[in-house]
N, C-alpha and C positions, 0 to 999 in steps of 0.2 A: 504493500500500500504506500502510495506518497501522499504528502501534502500539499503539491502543486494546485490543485483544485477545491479545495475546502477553508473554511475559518481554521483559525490556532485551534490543536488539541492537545489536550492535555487529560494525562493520566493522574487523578488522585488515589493515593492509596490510603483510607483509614484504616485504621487501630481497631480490632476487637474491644479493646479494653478500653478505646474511648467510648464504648457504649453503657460501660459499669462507671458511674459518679464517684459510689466508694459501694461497703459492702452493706450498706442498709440501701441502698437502691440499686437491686441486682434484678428486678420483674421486671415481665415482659414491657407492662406500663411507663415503668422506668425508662429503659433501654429506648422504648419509642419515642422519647419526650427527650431523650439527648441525640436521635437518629436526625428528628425535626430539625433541632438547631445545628446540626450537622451542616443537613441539606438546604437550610438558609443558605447557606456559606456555595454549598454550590449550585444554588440558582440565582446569586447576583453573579457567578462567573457566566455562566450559560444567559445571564441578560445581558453582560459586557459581551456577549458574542463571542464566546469561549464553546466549541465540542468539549465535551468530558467525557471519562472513562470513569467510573467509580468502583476502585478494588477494595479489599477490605479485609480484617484477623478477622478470624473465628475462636479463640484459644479459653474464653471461658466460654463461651455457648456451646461447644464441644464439650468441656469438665458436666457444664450442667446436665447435658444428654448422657453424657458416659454415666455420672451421677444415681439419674433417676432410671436405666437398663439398671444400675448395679442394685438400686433397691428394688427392682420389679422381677427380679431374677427365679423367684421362684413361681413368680405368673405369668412370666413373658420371652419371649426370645432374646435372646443378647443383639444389642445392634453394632454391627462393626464398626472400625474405625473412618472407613473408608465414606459410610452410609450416615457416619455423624457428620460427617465435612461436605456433604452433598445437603443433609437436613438442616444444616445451619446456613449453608448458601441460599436455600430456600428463604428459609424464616428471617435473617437480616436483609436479604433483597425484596425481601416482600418490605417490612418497615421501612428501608429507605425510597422505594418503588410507589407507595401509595405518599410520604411525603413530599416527595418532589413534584408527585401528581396534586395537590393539594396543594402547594407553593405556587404552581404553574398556575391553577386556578385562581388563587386570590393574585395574582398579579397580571392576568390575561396572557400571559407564552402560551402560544400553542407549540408548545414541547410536548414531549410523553419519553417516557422512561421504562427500560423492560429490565428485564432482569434475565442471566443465563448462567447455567448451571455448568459451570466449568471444570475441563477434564484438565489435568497435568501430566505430561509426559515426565518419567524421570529413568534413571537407565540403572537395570539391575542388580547391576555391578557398580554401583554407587558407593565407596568406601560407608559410609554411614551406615549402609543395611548390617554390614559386620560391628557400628558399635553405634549400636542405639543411645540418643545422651538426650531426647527431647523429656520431659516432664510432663505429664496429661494424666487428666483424674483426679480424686481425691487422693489424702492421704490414709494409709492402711496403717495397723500394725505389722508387728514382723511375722505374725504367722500366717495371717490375711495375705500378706504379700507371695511369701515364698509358695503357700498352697495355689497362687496364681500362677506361681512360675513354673510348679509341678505339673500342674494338671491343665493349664492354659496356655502355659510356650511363653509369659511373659516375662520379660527384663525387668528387673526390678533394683531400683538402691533404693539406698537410705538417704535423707536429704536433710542433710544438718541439723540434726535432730530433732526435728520437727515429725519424724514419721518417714514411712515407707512410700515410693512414689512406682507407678508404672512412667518406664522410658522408650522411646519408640524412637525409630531411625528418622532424621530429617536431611533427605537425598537433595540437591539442587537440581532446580527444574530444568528440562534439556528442551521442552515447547509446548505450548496453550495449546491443545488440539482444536480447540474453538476458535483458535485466533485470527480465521481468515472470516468468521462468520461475526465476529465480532467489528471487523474493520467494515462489512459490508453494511451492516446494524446500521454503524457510524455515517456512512455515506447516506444513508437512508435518511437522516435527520435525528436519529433516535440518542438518549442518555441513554449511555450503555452499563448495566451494574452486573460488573464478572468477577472472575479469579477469586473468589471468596476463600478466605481462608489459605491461601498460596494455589486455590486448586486441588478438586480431590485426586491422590497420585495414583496415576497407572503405569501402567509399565506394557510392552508391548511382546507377545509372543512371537513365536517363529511362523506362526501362523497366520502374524498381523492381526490379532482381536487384543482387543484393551484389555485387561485385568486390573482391577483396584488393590491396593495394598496398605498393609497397616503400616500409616505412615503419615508423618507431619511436613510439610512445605513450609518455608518461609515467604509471608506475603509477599514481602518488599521485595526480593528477590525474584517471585513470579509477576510482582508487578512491574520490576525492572524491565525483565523479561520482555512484557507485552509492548512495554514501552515504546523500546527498542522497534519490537518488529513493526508496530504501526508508525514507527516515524513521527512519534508527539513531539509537541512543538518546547512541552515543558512534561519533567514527572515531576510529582509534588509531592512530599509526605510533610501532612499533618502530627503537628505534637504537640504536647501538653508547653513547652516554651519554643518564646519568639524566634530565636536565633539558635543556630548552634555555637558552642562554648568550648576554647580551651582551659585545661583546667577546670573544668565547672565545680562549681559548690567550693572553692578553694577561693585564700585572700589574691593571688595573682590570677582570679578568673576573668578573661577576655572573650568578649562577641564576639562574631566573626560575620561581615557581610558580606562577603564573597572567600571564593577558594575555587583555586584552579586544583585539575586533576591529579597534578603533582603534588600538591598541597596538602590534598584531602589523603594521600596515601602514605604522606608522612607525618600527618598529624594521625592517622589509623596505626603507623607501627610505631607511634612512639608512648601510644596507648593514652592518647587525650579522650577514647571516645568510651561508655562503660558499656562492659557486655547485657546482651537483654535487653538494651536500653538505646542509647544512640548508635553502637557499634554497626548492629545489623542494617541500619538504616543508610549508614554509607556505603558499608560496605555493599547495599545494592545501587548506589548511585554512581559508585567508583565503576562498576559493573555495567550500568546503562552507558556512564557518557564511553567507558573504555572500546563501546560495540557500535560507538555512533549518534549517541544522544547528545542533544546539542545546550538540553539547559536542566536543569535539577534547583531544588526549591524548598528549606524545611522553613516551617513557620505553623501558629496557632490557626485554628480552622476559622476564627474571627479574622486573623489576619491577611487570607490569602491576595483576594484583590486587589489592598493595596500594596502587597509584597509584588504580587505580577507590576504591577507599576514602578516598582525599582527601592519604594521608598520603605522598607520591615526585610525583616526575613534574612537568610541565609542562601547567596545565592552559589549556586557550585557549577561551573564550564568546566569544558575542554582544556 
């Protein structure tokens, strides 16, 4: 796909966990009521005459689903990993899907927004499948745990004393299977809300059929990913702060409003950025511009529009 013949697009990737306020607003009600002021933020881009992409974590709305199989266990089928990353794609595209159609409405865009349930390619021989290190689910105790590992195949540690966790492999994505239907969506006029949760992982046989796998993706990473191959004009990840920070939280902490690609990969190995937390998020942006991307962008979801204008945010080139 190019963008010779379209408006600027741009890929937003949200946060699962910008959906959770803290943990006394973790319902569905909740979660809708922060999805709305989400999608404020992306239908003044879409009225500045912005295409968007809207990707987005899944990482507690998966715990919840794994959760409530783990208490229904003896009334109900266990649901896989693969079938919580596709049920959560569902259930957050819906909430941001019916807000943006409602924003559109009180504001008269004739936009429309869909939603697609996104497959990820990842390759089987992905070093990660040999050492599963992602975290999902609750915490167990130690007998809860290992009877999991016995009788169910799962990896399981310990996690700072805090309890037992199940760990699952998180493989990098090798392509959006939906990525060519996604770009056509785009052509179409449509907000497109994909790659939920990195995408649920498949992997591909010799036979050429998909197969799902128990397995976590990094959003930002698939969302780099899609970036990349539709040619946006900007990717953008939204965070809880304006700018990124060397040093952060420390007395010599410095903004930063720009960083070139040499920049950002030396402030990544010199360990300015914290795991969990801002690491993954360059490290998928080092990733988009390193494959052709031409502009990258963190900043709060209040902020974005007037970051696209030059004047907030963190910008990251070539």
């Amino acid at each position: 796909m190019t963008n010779t013949s379209r408006s600027r697009l741009a890929v937003v990737a949200v946060g699962g966990n910008a959906l959770i306020k803290d943990s006394q607003h973790r319902t569905i009600p909740d979660q809708y009521r922060i999805a709305c002021e989400t999608m404020l933020h992306i239908a003044d881009m879409i009225e500045a005459g912005w295409h968007v992409v809207v990707t987005h974590g899944n990482g507690p709305q998966v715990g919840f689903v794994l959760r409530r199989s783990e208490l229904s266990i003896r009334e109900l089928h266990a649901v896989p990993l693969d079938y919580c990353g596709a049920d959560t794609q569902g259930a957050i595209g819906y909430m941001f899907q019916q807000a943006l159609h409602n924003e559109f409405h009180r504001r008269g865009l004739n936009k429309r927004a869909v939603t697609l349930v996104t497959q990820t390619l990842v390759d089987q021989d992905d070093p990660a499948f040999r050492n599963p290190s992602k975290p999902i689910g609750s915490f167990m105790d130690e007998a809860t745990a290992l009877k999991h590992n016995q009788e169910d195949g799962w990896s399981v540690i310990e996690d700072a004393g805090r309890g037992w966790r199940r760990v699952v492999p998180s493989p990098l994505p090798v392509q959006i299977i939906e990525q060519d239907i996604i770009a056509v969506l785009i052509e179409a006029g449509f907000v497109v809300i994909a790659v939920g949760g990195g995408g649920v992982p498949v992997i591909k046989g010799e036979d050429g059929d998909l197969v799902g796998v128990e397995a976590v993706i990094d959003k930002d990473m698939a969302s780099s990913s899609l970036a990349q191959h539709l040619q946006a004009d900007v990717f953008i990840i939204p965070t809880q702060v304006e700018k990124v920070a060397l040093n952060f939280q420390k007395p010599n902490q410095q903004w930063l409003d720009l960083m070139t690609l040499v920049e950002a990969r030396q402030h990544l190995a010199d360990g300015h950025f914290l795991p969990g937390s801002m690491e993954p998020k360059i490290e998928a942006i080092i990733q988009y511009l390193e494959r052709g991307g031409r502009h990258a962008l963190v900043t709060t979801p209040e902020n974005i529009l007037i970051a696209l204008e030059g004047k907030t945010g963190t910008h990251i080139i070539p």
